[in-house]
Structures are given as C-alpha cells and as structure tokens.
C-alpha positions as CSV (number, residue, x, y, z in Angstrom):
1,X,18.8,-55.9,-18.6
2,X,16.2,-58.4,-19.3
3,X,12.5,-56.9,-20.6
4,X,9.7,-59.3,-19.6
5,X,5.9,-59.6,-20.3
6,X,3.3,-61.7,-22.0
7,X,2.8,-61.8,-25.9
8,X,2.3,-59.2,-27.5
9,X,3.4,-56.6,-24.9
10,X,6.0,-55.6,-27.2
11,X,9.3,-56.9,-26.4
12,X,10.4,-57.8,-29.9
13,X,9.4,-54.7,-31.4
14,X,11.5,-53.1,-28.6
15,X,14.6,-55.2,-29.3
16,X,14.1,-54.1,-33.6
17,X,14.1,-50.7,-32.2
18,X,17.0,-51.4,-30.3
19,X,19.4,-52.3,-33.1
20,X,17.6,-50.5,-36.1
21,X,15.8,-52.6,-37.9
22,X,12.9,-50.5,-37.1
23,X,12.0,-46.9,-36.6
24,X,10.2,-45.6,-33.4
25,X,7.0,-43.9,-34.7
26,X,7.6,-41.4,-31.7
27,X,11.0,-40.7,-29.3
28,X,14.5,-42.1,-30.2
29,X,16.7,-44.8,-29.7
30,X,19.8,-43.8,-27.9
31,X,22.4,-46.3,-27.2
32,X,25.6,-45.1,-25.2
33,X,24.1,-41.6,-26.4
34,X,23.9,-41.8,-29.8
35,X,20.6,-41.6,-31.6
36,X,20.3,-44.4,-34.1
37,X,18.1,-42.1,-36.7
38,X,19.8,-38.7,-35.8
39,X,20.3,-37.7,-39.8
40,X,22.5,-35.1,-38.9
41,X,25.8,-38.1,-37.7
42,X,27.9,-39.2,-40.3
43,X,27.9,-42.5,-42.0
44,X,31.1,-43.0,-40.6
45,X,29.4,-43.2,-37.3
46,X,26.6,-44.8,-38.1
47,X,28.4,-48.0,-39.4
48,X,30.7,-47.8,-36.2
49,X,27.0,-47.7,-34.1
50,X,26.3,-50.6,-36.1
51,X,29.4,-52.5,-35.4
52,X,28.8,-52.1,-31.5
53,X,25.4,-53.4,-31.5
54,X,24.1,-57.1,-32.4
55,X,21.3,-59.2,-32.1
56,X,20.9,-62.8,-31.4
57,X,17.2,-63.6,-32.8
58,X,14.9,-66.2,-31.5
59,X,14.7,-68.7,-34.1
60,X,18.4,-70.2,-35.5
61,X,16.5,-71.7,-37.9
62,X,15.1,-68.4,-39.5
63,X,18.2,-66.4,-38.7
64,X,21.0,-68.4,-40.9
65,X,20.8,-68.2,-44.5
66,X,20.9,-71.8,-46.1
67,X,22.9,-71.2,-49.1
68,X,25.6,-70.0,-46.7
69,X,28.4,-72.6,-45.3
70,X,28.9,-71.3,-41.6
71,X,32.2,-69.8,-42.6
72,X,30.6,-67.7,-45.3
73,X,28.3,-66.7,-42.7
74,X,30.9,-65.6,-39.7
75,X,32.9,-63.8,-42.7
76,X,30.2,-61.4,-43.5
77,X,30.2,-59.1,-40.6
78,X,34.6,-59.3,-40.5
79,X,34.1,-58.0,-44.2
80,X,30.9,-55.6,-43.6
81,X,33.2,-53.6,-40.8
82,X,36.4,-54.2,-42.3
83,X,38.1,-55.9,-39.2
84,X,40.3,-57.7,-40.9
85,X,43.1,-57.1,-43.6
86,X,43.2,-60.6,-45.5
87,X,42.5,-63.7,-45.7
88,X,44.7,-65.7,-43.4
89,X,43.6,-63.1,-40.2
90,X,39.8,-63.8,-41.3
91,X,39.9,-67.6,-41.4
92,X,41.9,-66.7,-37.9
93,X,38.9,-65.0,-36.4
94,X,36.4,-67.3,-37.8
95,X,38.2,-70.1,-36.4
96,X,38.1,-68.4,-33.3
97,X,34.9,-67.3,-33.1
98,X,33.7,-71.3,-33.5
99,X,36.0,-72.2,-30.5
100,X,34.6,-69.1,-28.7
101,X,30.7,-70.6,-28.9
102,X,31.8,-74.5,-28.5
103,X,32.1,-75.5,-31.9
104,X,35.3,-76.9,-33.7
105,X,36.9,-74.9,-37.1
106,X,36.1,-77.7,-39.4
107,X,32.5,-76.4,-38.5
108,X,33.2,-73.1,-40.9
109,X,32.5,-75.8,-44.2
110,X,29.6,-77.1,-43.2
111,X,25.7,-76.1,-43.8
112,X,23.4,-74.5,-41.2
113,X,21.3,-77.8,-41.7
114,X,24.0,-80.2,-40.8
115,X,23.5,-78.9,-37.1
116,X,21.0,-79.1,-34.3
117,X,18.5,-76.3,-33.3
118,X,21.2,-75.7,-30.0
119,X,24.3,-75.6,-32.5
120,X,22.8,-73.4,-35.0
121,X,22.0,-70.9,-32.1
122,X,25.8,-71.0,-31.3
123,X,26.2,-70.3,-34.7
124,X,24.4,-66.7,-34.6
125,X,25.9,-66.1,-31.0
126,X,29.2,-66.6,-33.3
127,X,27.5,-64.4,-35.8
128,X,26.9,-61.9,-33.5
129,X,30.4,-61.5,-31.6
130,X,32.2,-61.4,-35.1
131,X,31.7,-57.5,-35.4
132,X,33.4,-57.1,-32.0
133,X,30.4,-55.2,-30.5
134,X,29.4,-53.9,-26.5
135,X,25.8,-54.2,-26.9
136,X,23.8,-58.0,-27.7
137,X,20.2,-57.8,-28.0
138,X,18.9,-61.1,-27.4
139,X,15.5,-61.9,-28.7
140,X,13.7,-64.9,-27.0
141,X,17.6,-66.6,-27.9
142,X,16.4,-70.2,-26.2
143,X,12.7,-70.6,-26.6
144,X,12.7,-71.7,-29.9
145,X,14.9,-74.9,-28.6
146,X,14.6,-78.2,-26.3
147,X,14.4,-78.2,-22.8
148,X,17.6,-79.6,-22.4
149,X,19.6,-77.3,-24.4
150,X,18.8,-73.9,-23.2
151,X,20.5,-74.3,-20.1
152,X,23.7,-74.4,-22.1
153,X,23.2,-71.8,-24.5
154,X,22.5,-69.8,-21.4
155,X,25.5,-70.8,-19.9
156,X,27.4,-69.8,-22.6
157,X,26.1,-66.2,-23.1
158,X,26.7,-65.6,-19.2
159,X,30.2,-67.0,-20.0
160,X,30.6,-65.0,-22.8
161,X,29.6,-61.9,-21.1
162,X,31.8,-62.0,-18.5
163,X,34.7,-62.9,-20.7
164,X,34.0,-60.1,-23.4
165,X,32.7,-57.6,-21.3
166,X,29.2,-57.8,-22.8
167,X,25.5,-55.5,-22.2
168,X,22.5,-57.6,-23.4
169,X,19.1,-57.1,-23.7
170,X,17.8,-59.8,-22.8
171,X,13.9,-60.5,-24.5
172,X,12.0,-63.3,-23.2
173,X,8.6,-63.9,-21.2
174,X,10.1,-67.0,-18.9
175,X,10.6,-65.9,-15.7
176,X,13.2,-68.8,-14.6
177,X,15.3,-67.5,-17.3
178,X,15.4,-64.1,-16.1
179,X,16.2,-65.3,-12.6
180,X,18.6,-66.8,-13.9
181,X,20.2,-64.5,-16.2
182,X,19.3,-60.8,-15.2
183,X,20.5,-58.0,-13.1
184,X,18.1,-55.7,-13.9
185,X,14.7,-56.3,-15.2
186,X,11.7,-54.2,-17.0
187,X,8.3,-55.5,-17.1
188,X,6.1,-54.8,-20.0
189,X,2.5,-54.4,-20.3
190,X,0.8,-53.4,-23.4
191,X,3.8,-51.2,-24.5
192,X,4.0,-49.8,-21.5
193,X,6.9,-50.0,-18.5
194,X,4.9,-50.9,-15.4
195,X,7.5,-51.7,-13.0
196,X,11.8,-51.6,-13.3
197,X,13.9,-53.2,-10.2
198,X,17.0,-55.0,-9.7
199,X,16.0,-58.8,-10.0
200,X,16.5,-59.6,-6.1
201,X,13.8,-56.9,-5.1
202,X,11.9,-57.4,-8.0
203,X,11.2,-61.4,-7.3
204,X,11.3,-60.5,-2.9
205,X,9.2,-57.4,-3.3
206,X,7.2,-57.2,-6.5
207,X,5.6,-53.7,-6.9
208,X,3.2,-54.0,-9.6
209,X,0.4,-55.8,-9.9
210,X,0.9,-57.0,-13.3
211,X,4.2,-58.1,-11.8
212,X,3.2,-60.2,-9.6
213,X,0.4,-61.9,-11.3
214,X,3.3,-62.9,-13.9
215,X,5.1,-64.2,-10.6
216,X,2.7,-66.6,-9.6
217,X,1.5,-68.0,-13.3
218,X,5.4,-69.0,-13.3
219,X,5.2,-72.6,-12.0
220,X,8.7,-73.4,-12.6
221,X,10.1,-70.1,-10.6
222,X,7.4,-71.5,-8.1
223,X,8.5,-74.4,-7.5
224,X,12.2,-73.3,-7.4
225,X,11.1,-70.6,-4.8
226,X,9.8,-74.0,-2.7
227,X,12.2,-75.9,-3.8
C-alpha cells in the first residue's frame, strides 16, 4: 500500500504512527487488529507487535549509528526479540541477512561509513528483516539516494517481498515509484485521505482532483505514459 502526496501532507507522521514511535492525538493504530497503545495488552504482546513491524527510514545516513560495525548493528534486533540462542546461530543469521540484501559477511566488520548511500540503505533493509516481521513501513526508502541506485534498492524490496511474504507501507511523493511498486495506493492531502484505488484505476481513472493534478506535475510518469 503506498501513501502519496506533496510535503507536508503527512505521510511520515503516518508511517511514526504506524510502527509507534508516535502517538495519535486522536483514533488508534491497529495493525492485524491490535492497538499499538491499548494499555490494557500485555508486554508480552506488545514486544511480539514490535517484532512484526519495522521501518526502513528515508535517510541511511541518519538511520545507522556510527559507532556501530554493521554486525553490531544486525545483532541488536536478534538480541532485542531473543531469536536466537547463541552466538554461532547469530553470526548465522547476520551472515544471512547480508546475503539476503546483496552484501557479502565480511560486510558485518565494517563501519556504516565504509559504504555508499545505496549500500547503507541495504544495510537498514538488513536491519529491518532481522526481527523476522510481516509488516515494513518504508519511509521515502530511495529519495535520499542517486538516480541510479534506487532502481535497485527497489528491486530488491519487491524481491524481498515476494520471497518473505512481506506488507509495506510504502511512503514517498514520486509517482513513478508508486507505479512501479504499488498495488494499492492512498493519496494524502493536508492530513486528509482524498482518494484510495488500486494503482491501475487509480493512474486510468483518477477520481480526485488533487489526484490528478499530482498526475500531470509528474513529468517522468508522463513521459512513461507517452513513452
């Protein structure tokens, strides 16, 4: 499900909602039917609510701690969820979580500095799939790298999803992306959901006005549309 609009419509605050790390001032937050900030749930299912949702954020740069080598970074989540029982299994499944994204092992001793804007977004992706969870919500995940990247970090998550069975949210404001990417989309105007289709009617048959002025200011979608 991708969620589109301008800046400022409030996608990202959306996506923090999504996965917790902020509170809705009014409503609730139910994912697969459980209320994020229902008090009355244990914390036993809280932590497991946790587990099944991730976030992929929009800068890779921001996202990874420094200090961190990547395989102090891939560890935290296996230890945070306790989802694996020593050592040997966790340098397993950080091993294979660096081969899952298109990086190599010997990647786990290495800084978050040592790598391109494209690898350190792999990185999180890793990051994110090391807690085993259903639910990604990804937060603008190519817009803060080159041109010629995103197409394979997109690649990768459509891979991935297929493989692992994956929902994302996907965040973003480029339409080509979402053509690319989405089965169904939102669009968001000030806060507000003007319009929610299935991406072929919604790019054939546009309902909203806001929609389609977002349409045709897309000059890339525009000229694949000619093209």
């Amino acid at each position: 499900f991708a969620l589109v609009g301008e800046s400022g419509s409030g996608k990202s605050t959306i996506a923090k909602m999504a996965v917790g790390l902020l509170r809705p001032s009014k409503g609730s937050v139910l994912i697969d039917g459980f209320n994020l900030d229902d008090p009355g749930q244990s914390r036993k299912q809280h932590i497991e609510a946790r587990r099944r949702i991730q976030m992929v954020f929009q800068s890779p740069y921001a996202s990874l701690n420094p200090c961190w080598r990547v395989g102090g970074i891939l560890r935290e989540p296996l230890r945070a969820f306790g989802l694996v029982n020593d050592r040997r299994e966790e340098a397993r499944r950080v091993d294979e979580l660096l081969e899952q994204v298109g990086l190599s092992s010997s990647d786990a001793a290495r800084f978050p500095h040592e790598f391109s804007g494209g690898q350190r977004q792999r990185i999180s992706i890793a990051r994110a799939l090391a807690s085993r969870p259903d639910f990604i919500v990804c937060d603008e995940p190519t817009s803060a790298l080159d041109v010629s990247v995103q197409a394979q970090v997109l690649n990768l998550l459509k891979q991935l999803q297929n493989d692992l069975a994956l929902t994302y949210l996907f965040i973003t404001h480029d339409l080509a992306v979402v053509r690319n990417m989405a089965h169904r989309i939102g669009v968001l105007q000030s806060g507000k959901l003007v319009e929610e289709q299935v991406a072929s009617v919604l790019f054939g048959s546009p309902q909203s006005d806001y929609t389609k002025m977002l349409l045709k200011s897309a000059p890339r979608l525009n000229h694949s549309q000619t093209g």
